[in-house]
C-alpha positions as CSV (number, residue, x, y, z in Angstrom):
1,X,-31.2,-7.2,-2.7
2,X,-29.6,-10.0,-4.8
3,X,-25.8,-10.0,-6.2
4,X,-26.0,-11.8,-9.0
5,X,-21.7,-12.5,-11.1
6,X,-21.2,-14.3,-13.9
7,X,-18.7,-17.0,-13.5
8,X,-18.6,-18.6,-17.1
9,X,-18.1,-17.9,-20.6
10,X,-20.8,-17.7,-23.5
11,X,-18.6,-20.4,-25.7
12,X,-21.3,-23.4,-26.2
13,X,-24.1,-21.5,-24.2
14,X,-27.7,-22.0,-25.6
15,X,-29.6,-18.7,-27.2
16,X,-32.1,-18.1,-24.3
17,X,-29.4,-18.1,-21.5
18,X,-27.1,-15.9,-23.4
19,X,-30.5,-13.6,-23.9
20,X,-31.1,-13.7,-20.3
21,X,-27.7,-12.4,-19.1
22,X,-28.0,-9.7,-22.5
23,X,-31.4,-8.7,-20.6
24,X,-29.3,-8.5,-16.7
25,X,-26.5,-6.6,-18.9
26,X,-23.8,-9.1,-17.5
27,X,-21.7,-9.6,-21.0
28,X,-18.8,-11.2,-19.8
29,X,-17.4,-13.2,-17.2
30,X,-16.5,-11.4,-13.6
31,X,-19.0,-8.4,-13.8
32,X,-22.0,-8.2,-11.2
33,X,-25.4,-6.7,-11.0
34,X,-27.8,-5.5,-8.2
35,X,-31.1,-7.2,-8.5
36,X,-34.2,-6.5,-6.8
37,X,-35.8,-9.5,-4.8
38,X,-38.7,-9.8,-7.2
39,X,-40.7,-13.1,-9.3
40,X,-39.2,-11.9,-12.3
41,X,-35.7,-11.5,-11.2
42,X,-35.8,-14.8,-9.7
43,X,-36.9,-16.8,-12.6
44,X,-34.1,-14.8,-14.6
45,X,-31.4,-15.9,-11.9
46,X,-32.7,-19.9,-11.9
47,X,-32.4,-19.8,-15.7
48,X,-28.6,-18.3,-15.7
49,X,-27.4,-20.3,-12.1
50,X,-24.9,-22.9,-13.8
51,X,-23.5,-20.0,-15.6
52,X,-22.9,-17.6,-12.6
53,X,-23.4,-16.8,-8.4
54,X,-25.7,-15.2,-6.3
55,X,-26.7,-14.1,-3.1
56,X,-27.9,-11.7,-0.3
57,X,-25.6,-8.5,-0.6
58,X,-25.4,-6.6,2.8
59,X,-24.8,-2.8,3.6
60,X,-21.3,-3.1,4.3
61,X,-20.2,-4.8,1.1
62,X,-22.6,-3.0,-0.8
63,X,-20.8,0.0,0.0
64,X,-17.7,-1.2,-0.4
65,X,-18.5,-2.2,-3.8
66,X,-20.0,1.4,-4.7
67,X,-17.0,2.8,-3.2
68,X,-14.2,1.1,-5.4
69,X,-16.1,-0.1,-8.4
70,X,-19.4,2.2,-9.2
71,X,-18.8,3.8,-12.3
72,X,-21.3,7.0,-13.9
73,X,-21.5,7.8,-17.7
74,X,-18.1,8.4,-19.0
75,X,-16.9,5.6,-17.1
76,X,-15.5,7.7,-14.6
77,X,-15.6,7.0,-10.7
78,X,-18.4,7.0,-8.6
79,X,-16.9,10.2,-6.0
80,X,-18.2,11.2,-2.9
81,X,-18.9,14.8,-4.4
82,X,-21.4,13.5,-7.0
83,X,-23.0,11.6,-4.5
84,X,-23.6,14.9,-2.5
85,X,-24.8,16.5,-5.6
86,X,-27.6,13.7,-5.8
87,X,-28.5,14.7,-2.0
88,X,-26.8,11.6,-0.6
89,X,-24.9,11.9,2.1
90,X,-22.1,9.3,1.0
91,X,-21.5,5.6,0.3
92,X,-22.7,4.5,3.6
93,X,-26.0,6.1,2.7
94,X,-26.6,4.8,-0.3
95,X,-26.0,1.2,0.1
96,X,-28.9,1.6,2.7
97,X,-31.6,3.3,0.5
98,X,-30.7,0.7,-2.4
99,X,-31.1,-2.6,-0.3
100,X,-34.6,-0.7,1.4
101,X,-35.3,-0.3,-2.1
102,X,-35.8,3.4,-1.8
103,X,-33.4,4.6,-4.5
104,X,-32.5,3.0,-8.2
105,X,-29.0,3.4,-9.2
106,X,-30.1,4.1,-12.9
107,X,-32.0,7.1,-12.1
108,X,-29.2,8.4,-10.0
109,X,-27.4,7.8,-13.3
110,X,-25.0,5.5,-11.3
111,X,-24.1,2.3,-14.0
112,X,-26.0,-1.1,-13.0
113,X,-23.3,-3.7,-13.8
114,X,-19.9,-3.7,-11.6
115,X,-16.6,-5.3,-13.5
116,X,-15.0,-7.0,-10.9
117,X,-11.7,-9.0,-11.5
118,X,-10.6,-13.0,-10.7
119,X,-11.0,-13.5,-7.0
120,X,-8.0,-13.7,-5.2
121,X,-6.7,-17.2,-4.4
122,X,-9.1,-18.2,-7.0
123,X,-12.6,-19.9,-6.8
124,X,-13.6,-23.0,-4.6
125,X,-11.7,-26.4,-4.8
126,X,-14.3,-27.8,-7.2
127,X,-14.2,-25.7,-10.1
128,X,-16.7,-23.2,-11.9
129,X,-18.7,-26.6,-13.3
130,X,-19.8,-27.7,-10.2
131,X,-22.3,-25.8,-7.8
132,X,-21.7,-24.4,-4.2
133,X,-23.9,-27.1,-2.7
134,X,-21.0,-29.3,-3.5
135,X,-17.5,-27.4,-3.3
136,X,-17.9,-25.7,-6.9
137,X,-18.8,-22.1,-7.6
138,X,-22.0,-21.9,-9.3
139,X,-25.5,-21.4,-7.7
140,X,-26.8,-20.0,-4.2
141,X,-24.1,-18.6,-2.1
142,X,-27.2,-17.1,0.2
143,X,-24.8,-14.9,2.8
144,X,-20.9,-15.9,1.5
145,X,-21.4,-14.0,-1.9
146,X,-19.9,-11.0,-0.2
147,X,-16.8,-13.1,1.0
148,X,-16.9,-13.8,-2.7
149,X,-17.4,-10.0,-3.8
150,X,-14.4,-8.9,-1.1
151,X,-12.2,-11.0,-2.9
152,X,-13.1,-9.5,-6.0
153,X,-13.0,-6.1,-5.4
C-alpha cells in the first residue's frame, strides 16, 4: 500500500495535474491518501510527484494514522466501537486487512483522504521544490514516508 501527501499548492499548476489530485481527492496541501500498488495508481502518482510525497506505509503507522486521523460521514472520529460494529477487531486489525488488500476503507464507509497538519520541525533542508533524492521533499520517500506521517500526525 502506497501513502501518497500533497506537499504544494495549486497556484500556477497545469489543468491535468490539478485533475489528477481532483481524481486521488487530495484538494489541498497536507492531506494523504491510501493507494493501492496498482499500474494505474502509479502512473497517477508519477504525474503529481513534484507536487507531493510517497511511499510504502507499514502496519504500525497505518494504524496510527487510522487511530488519530480516520474520519466516517459526519466527519466524526473513527472509534474503536464502530470498528466492532464493522466486525473488526480494532485499529491493529485493520491496518492489516487494508495493506493485504482484503478490506477497502470506502466500503467500510471509513473516509479515503486523511488531513494531516505541517510536520513538526518542518520539512527537509532543501525545501518543497526540490526532491528527496537531493535534500528536498518531493518524490519517493520508499520506507521514510512514515517518519514523515509521524510527524504529521
Amino acid at each position: 500500500m502506497i501513502a501518497l501527501v500533497r506537499i504544494r499548492g495549486s497556484i500556477d499548476v497545469k489543468w491535468d495535474i490539478k485533475d489528477t489530485f481532483r481524481m486521488l481527492n487530495l484538494k489541498v496541501c497536507n492531506q494523504a491518501v491510501l493507494l493501492p500498488e496498482n499500474d494505474s495508481t502509479k502512473g497517477m502518482i508519477q504525474k503529481v510527484q513534484d507536487y507531493s510525497t510517497f511511499g510504502q506505509i507499514n502496519e504500525k503507522t497505518l494504524a496510527k494514522l487510522l487511530e488519530k486521523r480516520g474520519r466516517i460521514a459526519g466527519n466524526k472520529r473513527l472509534t474503536l466501537e464502530f470498528l466492532k460494529g464493522k466486525k473488526i477487531s480494532g485499529f491493529d486489525a485493520l491496518a492489516k486487512e487494508l495493506i493485504a488488500g482484503k478490506a477497502n476503507l470506502r466500503k467500510l464507509e471509513i473516509k479515503p483522504v486523511f488531513r494531516l497538519a505541517p510536520p513538526k520541525k518542518g520539512f527537509e533542508r532543501q525545501g518543497i521544490k526540490k526532491p528527496f533524492t537531493v535534500g528536498g521533499a518531493l518524490g519517493n520517500r520508499k520506507e521514510k514516508i512514515n517518519e514523515l506521517i509521524e510527524r504529521m500526525m
